[in-house]
C-alpha positions, 0 to 999 in steps of 0.5 A: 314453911310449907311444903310440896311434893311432886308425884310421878303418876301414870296420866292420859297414855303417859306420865306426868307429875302431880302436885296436889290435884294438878297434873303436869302435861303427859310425858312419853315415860317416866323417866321424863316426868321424873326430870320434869318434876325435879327441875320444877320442884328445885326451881320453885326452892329458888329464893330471892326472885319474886316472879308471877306464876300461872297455875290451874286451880282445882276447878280448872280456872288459871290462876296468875298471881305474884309469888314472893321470892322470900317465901320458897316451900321446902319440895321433894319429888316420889316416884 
């Protein structure tokens, strides 16, 4: 099973959380990029649902592609 962590950094003025390369949209503070993270990390553990997903990949491209509901990461959210 793989895994993914979720950082709240500082971003654009702002805050967002990371995952890998990527960041989220800028929040005004902390504390909402931390809420933000923590729904989209125990959102992605949700199991049984397949779903297509929309993602920037490292060269700034979208990506949409199917996800398997089967196939949930473990997640954590730092900072």
């Amino acid at each position: 099973m793989s895994h993914v962590t979720y950082r709240i950094v500082e971003h654009d003025g702002g805050w967002a959380y990371k995952v890998g390369e990527t960041f989220s949209e800028t929040f005004p503070n902390h504390d909402s990029a931390k809420a933000a993270a923590v729904r989209a990390a125990r959102e992605q553990k949700v199991s049984d649902q397949n779903a297509m997903i929309e993602y920037a990949d490292v060269n700034g491209d979208w990506v949409t592609e199917r996800a398997d509901g089967h196939d949930r990461p473990e997640t954590d959210v730092e900072g």
